[in-house]
Backbone as JSON, one array per atom type, in Angstrom:
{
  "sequence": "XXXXXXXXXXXXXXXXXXXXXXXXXXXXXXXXXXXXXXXXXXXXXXXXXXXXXXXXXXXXXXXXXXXXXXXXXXXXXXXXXXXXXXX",
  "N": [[101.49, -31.8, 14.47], [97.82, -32.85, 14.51], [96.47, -35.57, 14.9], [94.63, -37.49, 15.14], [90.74, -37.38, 15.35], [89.99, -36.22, 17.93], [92.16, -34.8, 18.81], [91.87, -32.87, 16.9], [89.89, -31.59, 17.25], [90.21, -30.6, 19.37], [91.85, -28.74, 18.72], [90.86, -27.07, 17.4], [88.82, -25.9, 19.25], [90.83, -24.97, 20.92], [91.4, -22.48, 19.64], [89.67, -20.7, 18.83], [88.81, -20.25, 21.88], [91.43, -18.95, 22.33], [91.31, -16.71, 20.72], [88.67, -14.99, 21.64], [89.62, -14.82, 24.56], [91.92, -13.11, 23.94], [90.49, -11.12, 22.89], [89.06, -10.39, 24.87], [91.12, -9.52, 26.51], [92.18, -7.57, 25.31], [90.38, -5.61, 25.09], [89.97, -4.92, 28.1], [92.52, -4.0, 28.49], [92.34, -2.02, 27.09], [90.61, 0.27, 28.39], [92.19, 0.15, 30.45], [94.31, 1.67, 29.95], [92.63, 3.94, 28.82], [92.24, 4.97, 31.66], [95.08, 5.62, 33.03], [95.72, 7.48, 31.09], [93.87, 9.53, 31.49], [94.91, 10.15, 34.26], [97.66, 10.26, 34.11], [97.07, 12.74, 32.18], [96.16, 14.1, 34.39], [93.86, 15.24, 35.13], [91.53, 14.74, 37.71], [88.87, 13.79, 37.92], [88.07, 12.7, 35.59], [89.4, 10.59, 35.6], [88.9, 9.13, 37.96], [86.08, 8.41, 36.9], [86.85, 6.96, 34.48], [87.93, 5.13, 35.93], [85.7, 3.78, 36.99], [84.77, 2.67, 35.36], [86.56, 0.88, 34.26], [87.2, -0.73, 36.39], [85.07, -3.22, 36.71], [85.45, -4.43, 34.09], [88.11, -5.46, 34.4], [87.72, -6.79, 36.77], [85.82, -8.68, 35.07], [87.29, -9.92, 33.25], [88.9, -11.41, 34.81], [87.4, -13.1, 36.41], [86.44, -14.68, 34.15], [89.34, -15.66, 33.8], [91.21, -14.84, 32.24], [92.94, -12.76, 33.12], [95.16, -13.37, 36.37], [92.84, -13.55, 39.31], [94.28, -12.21, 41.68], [96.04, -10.77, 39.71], [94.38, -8.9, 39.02], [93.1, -7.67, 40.71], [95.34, -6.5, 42.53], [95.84, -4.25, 40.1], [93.51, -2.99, 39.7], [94.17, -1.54, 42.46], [96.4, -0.18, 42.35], [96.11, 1.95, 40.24], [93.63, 2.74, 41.69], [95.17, 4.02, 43.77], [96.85, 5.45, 42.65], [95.47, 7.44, 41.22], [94.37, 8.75, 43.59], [96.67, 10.32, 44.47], [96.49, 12.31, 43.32], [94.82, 14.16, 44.08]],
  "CA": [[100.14, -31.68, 13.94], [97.09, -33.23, 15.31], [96.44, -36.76, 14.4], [92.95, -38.01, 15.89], [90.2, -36.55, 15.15], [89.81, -35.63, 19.11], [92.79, -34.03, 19.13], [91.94, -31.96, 15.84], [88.66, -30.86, 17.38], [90.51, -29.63, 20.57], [92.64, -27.82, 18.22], [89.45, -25.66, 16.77], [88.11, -25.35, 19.99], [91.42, -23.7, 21.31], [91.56, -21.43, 19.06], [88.41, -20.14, 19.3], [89.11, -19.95, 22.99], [92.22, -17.68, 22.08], [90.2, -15.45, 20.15], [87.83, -14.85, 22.57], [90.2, -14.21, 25.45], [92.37, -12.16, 23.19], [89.58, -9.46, 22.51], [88.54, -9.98, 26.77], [92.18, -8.75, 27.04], [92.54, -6.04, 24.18], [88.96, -4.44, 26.03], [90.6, -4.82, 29.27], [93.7, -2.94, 28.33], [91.91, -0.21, 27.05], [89.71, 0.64, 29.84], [93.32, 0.73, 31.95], [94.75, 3.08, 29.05], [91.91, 5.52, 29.61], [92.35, 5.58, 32.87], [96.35, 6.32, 32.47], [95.54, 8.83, 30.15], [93.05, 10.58, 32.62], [95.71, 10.51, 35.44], [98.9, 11.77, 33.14], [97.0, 14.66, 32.52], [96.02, 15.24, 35.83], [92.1, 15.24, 35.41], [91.12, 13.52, 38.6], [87.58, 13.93, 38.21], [87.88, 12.03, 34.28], [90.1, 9.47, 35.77], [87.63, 8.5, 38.64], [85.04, 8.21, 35.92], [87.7, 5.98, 34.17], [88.42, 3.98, 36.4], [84.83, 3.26, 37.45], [84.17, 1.87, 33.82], [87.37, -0.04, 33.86], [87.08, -2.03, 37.24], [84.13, -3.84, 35.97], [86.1, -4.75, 32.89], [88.87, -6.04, 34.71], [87.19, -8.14, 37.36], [85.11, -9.69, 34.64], [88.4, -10.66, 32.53], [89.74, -12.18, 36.11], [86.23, -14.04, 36.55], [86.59, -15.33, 32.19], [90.57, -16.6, 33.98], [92.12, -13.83, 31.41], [94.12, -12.96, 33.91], [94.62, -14.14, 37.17], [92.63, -12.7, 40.04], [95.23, -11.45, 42.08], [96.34, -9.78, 39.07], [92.88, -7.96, 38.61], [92.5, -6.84, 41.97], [96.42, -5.49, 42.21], [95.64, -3.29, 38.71], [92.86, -1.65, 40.59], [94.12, -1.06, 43.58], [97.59, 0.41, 41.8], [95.21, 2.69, 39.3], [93.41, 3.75, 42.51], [96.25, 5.03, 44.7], [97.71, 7.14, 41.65], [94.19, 8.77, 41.6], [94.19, 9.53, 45.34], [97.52, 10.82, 44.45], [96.19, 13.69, 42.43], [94.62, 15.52, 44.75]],
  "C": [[99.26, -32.77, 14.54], [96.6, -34.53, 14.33], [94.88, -37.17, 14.41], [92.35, -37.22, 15.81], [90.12, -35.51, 16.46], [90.44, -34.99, 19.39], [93.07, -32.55, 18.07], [90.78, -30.99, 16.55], [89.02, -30.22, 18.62], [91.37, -28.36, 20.02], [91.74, -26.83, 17.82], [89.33, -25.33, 17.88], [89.51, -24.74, 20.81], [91.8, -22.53, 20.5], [90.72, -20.58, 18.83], [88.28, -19.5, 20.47], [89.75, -18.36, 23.14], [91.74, -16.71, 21.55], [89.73, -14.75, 20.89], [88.59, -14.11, 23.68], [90.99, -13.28, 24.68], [91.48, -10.68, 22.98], [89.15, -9.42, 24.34], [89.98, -8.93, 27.28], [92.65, -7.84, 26.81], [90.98, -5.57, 25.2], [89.58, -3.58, 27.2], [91.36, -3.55, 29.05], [93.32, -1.73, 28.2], [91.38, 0.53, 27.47], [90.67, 1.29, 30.47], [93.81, 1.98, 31.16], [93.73, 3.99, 28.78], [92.25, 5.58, 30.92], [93.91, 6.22, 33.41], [96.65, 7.25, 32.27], [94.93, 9.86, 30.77], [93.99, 11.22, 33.65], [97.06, 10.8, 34.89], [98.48, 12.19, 32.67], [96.36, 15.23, 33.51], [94.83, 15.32, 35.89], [91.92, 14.17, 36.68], [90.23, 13.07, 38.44], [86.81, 12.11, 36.33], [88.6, 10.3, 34.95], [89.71, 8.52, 36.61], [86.45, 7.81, 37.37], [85.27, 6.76, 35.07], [87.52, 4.68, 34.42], [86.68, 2.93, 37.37], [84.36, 2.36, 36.6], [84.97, 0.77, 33.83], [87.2, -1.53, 35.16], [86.34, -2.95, 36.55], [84.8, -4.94, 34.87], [87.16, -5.56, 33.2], [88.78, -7.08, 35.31], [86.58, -9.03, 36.31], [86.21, -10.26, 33.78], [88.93, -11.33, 33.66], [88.5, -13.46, 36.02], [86.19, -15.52, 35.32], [88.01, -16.31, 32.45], [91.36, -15.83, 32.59], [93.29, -13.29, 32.13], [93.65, -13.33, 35.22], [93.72, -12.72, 38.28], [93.13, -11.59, 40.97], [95.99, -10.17, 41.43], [95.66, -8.61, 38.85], [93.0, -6.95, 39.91], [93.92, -5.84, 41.9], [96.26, -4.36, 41.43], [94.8, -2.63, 39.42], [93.37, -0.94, 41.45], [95.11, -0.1, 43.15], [97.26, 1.8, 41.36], [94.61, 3.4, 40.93], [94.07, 4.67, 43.45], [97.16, 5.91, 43.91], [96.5, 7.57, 41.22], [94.24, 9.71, 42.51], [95.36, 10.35, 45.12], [97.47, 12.12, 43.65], [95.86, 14.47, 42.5], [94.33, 17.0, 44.24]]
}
């Protein structure tokens, strides 16, 4: 437990933090789970649409350090080549 006040007031302010990124990362997710959902059932046209809403969503949780960048960009690129794959 946190002794000093300085180390009590870092304790509020990470948890606040967590909060915060916590709902940047529940958004996130669910952006990618429409777009999932679009492409196991085969709609290409919904899953484009998808995935145009979700990039956005993802880079800006990479930008926030929700996850890392590398991770952001991978998730797109993954999501876009099982689009193309649907033909």
């Amino acid at each position: 437990m946190a002794n000093t006040t300085s180390a009590k007031k870092a304790t509020r302010k990470i948890m606040r933090r967590t909060a915060v990124n916590k709902a940047r990362r529940s958004r996130m997710r669910g952006f990618v789970c429409n777009v999932e959902e679009a492409i196991t059932a085969g709609d290409k046209s919904a899953a484009l649409a998808a995935l145009r809403a979700a990039e956005p969503e993802i880079m800006r949780a990479a930008q926030k350090g929700v996850v890392a960048k590398n991770n952001a960009s991978r998730k797109v690129s993954r999501l876009t080549q099982r689009i193309a794959k649907l033909a």
